[in-house]
MMTF fields as JSON, N, C-alpha, C and O atoms, coordinates in Angstrom:
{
  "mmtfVersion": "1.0.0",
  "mmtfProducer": "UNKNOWN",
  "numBonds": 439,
  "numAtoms": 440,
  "numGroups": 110,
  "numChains": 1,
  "numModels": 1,
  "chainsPerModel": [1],
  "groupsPerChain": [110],
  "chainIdList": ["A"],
  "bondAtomList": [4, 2, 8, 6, 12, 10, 16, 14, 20, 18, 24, 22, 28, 26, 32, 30, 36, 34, 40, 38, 44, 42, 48, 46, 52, 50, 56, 54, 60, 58, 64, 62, 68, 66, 72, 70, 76, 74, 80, 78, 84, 82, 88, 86, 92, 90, 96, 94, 100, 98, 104, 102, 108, 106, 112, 110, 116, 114, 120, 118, 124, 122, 128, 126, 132, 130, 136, 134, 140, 138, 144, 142, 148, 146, 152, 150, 156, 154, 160, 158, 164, 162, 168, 166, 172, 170, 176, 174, 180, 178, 184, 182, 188, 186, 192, 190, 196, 194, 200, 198, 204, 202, 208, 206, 212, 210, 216, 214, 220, 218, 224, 222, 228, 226, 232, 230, 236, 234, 240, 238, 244, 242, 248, 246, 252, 250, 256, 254, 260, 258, 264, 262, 268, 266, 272, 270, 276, 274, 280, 278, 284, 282, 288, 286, 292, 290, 296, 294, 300, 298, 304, 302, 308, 306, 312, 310, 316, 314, 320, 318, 324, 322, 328, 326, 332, 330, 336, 334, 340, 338, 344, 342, 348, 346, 352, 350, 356, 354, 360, 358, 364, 362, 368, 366, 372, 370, 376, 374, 380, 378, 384, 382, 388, 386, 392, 390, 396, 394, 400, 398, 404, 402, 408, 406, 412, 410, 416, 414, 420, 418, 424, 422, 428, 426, 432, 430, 436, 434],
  "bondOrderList": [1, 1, 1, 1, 1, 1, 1, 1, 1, 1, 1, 1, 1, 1, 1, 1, 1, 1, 1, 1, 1, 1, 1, 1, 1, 1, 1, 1, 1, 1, 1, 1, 1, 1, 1, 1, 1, 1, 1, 1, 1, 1, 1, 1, 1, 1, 1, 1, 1, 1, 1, 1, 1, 1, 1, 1, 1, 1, 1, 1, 1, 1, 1, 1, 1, 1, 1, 1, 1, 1, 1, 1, 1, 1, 1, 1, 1, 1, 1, 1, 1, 1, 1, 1, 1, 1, 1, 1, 1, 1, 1, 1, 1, 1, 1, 1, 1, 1, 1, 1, 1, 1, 1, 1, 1, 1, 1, 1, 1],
  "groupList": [{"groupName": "UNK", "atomNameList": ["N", "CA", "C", "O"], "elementList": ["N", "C", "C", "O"], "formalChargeList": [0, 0, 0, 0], "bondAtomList": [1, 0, 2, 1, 3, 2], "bondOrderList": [1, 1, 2], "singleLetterCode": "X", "chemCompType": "L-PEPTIDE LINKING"}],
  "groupTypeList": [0, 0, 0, 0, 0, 0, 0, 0, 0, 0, 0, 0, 0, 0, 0, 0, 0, 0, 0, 0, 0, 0, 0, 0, 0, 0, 0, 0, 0, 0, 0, 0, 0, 0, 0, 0, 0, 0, 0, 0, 0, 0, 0, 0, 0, 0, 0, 0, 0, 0, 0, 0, 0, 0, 0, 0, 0, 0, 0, 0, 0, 0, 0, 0, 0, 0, 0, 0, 0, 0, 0, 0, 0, 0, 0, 0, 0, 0, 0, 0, 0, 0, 0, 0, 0, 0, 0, 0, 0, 0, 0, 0, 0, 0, 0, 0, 0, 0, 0, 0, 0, 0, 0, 0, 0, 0, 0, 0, 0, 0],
  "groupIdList": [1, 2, 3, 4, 5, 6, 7, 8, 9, 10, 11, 12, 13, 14, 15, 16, 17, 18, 19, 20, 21, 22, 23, 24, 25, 26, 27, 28, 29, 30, 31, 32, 33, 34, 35, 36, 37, 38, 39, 40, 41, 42, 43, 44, 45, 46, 47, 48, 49, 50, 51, 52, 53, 54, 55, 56, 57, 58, 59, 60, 61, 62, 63, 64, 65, 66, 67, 68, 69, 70, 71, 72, 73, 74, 75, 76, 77, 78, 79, 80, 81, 82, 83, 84, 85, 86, 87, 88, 89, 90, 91, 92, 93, 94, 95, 96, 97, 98, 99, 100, 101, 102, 103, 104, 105, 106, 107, 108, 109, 110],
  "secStructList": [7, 7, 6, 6, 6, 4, 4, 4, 4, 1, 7, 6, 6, 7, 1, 7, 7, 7, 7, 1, 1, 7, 7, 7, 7, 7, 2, 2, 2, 2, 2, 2, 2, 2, 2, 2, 2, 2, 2, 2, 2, 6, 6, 6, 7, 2, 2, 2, 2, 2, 2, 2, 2, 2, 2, 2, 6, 7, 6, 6, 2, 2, 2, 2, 2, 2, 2, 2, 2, 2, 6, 6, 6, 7, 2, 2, 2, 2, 2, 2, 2, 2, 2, 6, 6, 6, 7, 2, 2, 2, 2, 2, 2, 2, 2, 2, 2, 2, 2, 2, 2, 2, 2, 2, 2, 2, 2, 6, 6, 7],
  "xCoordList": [98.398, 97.317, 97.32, 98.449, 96.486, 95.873, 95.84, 95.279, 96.644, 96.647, 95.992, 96.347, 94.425, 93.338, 92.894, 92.212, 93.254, 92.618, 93.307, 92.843, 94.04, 95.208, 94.386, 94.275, 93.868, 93.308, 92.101, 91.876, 91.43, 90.418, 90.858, 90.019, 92.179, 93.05, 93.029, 93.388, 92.552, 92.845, 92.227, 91.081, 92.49, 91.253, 90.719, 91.205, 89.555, 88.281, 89.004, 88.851, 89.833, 89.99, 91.312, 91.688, 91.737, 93.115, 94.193, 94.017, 95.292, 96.873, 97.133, 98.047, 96.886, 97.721, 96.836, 96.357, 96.014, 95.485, 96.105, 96.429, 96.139, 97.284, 96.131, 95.186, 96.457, 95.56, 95.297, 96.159, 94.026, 93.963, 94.646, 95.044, 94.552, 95.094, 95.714, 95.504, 96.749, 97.944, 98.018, 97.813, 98.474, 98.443, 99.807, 100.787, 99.382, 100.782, 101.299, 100.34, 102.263, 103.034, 104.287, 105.164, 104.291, 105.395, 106.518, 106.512, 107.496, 109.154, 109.461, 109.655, 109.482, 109.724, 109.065, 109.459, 108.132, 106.675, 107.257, 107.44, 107.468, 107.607, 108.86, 108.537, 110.141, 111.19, 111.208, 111.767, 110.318, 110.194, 109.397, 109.618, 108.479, 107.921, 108.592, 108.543, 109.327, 110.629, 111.216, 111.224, 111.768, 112.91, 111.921, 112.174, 110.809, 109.601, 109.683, 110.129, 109.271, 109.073, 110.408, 110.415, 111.421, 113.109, 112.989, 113.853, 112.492, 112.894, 112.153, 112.822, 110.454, 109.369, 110.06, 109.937, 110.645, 110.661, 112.214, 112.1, 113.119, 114.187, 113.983, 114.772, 112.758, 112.452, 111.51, 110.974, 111.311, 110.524, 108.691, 107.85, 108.693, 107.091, 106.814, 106.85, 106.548, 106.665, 105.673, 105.629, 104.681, 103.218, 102.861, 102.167, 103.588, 102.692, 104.343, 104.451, 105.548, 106.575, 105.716, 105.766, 105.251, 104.558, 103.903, 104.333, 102.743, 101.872, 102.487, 102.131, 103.46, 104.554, 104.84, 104.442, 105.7, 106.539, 105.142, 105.223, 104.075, 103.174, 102.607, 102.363, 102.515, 101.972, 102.713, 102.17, 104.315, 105.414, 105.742, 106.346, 105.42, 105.877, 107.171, 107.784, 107.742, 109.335, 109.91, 109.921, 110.483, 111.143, 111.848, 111.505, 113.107, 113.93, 113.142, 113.234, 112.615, 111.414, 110.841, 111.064, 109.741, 109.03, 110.184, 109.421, 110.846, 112.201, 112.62, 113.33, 112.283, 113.333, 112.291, 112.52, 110.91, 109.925, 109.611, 109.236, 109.755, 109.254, 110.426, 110.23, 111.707, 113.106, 111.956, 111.357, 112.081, 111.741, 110.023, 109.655, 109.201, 108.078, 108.541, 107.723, 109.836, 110.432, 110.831, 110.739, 111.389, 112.311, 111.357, 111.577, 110.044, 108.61, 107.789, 106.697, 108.119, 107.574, 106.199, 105.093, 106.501, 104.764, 105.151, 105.065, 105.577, 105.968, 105.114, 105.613, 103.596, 102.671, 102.895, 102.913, 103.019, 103.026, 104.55, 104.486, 106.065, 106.479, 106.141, 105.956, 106.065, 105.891, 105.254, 105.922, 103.786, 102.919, 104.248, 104.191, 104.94, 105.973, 106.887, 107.365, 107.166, 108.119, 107.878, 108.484, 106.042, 105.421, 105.177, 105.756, 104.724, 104.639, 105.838, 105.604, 107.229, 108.441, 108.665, 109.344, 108.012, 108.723, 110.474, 111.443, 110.383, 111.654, 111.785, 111.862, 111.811, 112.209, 112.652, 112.233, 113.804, 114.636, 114.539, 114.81, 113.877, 113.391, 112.217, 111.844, 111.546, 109.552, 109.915, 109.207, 111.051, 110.81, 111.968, 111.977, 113.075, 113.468, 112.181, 112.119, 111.128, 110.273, 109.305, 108.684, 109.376, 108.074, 108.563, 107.79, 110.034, 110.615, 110.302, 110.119, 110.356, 110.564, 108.967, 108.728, 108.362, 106.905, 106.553, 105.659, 107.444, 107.337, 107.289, 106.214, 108.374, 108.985, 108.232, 107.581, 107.611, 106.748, 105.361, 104.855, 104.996, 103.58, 104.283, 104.207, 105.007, 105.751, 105.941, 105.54, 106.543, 106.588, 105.297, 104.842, 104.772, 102.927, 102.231, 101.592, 102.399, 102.248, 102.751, 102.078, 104.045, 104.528, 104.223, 104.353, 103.7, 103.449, 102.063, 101.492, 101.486, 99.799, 99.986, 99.109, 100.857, 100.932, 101.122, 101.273],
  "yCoordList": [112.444, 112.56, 113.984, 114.329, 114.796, 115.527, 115.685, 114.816, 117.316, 117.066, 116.901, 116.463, 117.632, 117.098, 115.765, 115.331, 115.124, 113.418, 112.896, 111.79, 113.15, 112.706, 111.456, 110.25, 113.15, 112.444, 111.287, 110.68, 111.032, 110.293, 108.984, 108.252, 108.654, 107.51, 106.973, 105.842, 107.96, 107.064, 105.779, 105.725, 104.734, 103.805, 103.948, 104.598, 103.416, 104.009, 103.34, 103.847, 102.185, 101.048, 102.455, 102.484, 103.343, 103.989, 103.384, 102.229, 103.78, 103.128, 102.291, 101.611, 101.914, 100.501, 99.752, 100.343, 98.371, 97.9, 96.454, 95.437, 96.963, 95.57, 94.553, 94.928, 93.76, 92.397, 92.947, 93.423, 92.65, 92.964, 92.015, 92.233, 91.117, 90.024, 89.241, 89.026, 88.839, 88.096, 86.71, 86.272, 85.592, 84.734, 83.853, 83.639, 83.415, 82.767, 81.659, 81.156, 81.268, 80.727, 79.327, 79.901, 78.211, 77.679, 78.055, 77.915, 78.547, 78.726, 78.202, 78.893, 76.615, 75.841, 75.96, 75.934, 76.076, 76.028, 77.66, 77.869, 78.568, 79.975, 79.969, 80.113, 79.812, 79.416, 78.893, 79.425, 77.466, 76.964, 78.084, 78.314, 78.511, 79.663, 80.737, 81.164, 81.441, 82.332, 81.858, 82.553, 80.645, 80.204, 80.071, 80.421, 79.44, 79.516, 80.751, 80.94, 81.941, 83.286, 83.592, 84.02, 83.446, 83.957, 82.793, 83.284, 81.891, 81.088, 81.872, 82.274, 82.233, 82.61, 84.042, 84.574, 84.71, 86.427, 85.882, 85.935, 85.553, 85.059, 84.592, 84.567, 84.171, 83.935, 84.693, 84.405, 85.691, 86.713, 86.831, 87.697, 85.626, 85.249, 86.411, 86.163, 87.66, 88.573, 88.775, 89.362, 88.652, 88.698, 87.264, 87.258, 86.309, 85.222, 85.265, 84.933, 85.686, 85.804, 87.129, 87.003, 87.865, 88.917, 88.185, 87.999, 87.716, 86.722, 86.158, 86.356, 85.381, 84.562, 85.492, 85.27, 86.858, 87.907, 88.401, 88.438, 88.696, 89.242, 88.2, 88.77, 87.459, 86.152, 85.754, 85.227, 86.031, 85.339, 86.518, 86.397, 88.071, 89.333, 88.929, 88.986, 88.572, 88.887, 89.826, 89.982, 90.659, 92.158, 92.463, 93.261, 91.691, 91.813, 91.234, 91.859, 90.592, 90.259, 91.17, 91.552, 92.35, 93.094, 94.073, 95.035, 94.378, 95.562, 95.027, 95.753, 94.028, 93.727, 94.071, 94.583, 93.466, 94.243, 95.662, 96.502, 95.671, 97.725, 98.155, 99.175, 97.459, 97.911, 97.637, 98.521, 96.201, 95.983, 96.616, 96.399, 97.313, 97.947, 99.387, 99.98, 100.053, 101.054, 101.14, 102.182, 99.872, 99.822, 99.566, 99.714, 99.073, 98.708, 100.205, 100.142, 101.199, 102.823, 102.602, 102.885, 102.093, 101.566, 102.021, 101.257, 103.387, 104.156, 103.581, 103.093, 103.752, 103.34, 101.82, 101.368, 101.277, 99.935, 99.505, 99.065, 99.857, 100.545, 100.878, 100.034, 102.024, 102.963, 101.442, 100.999, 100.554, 99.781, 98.466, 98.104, 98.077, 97.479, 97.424, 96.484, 99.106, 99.885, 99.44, 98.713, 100.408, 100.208, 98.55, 97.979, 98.446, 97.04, 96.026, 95.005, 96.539, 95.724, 96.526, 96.055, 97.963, 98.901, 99.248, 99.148, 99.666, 100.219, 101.714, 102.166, 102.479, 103.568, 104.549, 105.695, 103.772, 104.747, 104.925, 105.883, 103.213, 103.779, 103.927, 104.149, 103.767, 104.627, 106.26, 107.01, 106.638, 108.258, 108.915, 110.132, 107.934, 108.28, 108.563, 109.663, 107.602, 107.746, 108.865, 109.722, 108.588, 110.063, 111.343, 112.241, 111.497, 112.678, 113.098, 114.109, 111.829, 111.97, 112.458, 113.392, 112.059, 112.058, 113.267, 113.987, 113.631, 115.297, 115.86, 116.345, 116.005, 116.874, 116.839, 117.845, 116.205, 115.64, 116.493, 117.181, 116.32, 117.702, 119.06, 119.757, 119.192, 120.536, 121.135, 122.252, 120.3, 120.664, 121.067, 122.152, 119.719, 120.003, 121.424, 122.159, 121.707, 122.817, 124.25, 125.181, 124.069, 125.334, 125.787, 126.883, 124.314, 124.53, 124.734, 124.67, 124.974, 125.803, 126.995, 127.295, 127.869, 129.446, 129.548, 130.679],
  "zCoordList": [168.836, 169.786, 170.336, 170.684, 170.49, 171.268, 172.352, 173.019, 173.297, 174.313, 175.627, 176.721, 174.914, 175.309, 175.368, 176.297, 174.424, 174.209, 175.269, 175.543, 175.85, 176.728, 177.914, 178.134, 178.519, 179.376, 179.36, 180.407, 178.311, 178.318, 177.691, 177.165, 177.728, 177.743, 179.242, 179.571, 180.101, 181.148, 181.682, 181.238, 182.436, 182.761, 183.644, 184.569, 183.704, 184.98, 186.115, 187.226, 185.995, 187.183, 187.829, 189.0, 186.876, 187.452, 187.108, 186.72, 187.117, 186.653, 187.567, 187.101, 188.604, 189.582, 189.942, 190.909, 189.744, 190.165, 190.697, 190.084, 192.739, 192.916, 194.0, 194.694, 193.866, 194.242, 196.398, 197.135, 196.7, 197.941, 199.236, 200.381, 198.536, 199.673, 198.571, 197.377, 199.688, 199.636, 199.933, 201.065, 198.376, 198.814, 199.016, 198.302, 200.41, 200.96, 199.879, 199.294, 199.559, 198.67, 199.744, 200.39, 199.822, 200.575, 199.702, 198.479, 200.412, 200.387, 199.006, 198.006, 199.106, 197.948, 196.724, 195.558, 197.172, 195.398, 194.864, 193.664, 195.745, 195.75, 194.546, 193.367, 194.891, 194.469, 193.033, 192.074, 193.053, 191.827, 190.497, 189.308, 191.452, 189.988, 189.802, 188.648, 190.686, 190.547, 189.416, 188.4, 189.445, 188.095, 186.522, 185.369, 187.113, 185.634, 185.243, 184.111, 186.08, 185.415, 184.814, 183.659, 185.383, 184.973, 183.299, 182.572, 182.713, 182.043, 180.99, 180.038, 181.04, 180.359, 180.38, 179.277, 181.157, 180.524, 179.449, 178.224, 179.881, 178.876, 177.677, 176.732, 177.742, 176.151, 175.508, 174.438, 176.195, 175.845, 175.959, 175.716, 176.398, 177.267, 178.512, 179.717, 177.922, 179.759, 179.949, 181.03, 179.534, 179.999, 181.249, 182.266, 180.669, 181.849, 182.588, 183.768, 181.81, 183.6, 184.184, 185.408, 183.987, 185.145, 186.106, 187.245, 185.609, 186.331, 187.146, 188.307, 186.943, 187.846, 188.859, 190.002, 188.494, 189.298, 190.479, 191.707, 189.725, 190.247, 191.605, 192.669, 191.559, 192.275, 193.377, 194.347, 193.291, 193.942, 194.548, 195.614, 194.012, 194.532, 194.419, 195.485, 193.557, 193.102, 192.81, 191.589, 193.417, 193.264, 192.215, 191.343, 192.265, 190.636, 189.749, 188.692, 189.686, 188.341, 188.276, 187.127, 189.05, 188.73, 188.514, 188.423, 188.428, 188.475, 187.011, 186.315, 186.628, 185.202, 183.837, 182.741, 184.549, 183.563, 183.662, 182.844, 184.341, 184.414, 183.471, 182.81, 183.314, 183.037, 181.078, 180.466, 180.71, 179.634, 179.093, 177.939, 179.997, 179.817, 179.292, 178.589, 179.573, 179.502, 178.253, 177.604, 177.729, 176.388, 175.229, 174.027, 175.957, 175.009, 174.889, 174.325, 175.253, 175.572, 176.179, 175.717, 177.199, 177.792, 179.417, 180.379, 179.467, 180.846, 182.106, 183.12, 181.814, 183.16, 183.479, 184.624, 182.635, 183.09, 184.182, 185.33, 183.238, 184.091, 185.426, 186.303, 185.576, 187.056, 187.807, 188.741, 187.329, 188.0, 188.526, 189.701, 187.958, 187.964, 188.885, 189.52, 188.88, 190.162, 191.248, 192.035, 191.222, 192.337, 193.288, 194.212, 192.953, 193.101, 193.684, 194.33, 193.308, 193.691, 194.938, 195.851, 195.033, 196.044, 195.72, 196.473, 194.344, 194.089, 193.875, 192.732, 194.927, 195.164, 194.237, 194.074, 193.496, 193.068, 191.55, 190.826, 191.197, 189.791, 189.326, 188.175, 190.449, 190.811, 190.593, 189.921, 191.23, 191.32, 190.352, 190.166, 189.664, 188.221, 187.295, 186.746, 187.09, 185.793, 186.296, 185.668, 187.614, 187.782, 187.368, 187.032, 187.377, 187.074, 185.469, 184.792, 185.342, 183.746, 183.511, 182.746, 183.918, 183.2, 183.832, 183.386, 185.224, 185.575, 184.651, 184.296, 183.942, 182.83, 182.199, 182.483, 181.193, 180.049, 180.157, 179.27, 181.16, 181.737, 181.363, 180.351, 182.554, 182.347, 180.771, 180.442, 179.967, 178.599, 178.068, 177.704, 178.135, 177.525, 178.131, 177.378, 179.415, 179.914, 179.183, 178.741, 179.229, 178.297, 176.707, 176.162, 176.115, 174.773, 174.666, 173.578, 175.715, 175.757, 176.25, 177.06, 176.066, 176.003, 175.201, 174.74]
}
């Protein structure tokens, strides 16, 4: 790809699109889809454990896919992952990385 084409990969909606309102979940029901999503990403179902993670705002669930979005080379989804759990430290590990990654692209246009 082209480092021009780059940008017109992007999506119109933007890289994070997170739900506006929040829906309350009881304790118990909450819990029970926690263990569904942990069962569905273990078997490699991670599209509907997201859904689950996403829904329940499960932190280490969204932290375990961003981990396995990483190992799939699918960086943004990732970062959306990060974001979303509010994990700090490996939101601003990948930004570094993708720092760099400009920076390079940058230098190899002189």
């Amino acid at each position: 790809m082209k480092k021009e084409d780059a940008l017109k990969n992007i999506p119109k909606e933007g890289f994070l699109k997170l739900a506006e309102e929040r829906v309350e979940i009881p304790e118990e029901k909450r819990v029970a889809l926690i263990r569904r999503g942990n069962e569905l990403f273990n078997k490699g179902n991670i599209e509907l454990a997201k859904k689950v993670f996403l829904t329940t705002r499960y932190a280490d669930g969204l932290i375990r896919l961003g981990d396995k979005y990483i190992a799939l080379k699918k960086p943004l989804e990732a970062f959306r992952m990060y974001w979303i759990a509010q994990s700090a430290n490996k939101r601003d590990a990948l930004v570094q990385r993708m720092a760099c990654v400009i920076k390079n692209w940058l230098k190899e246009e002189r």
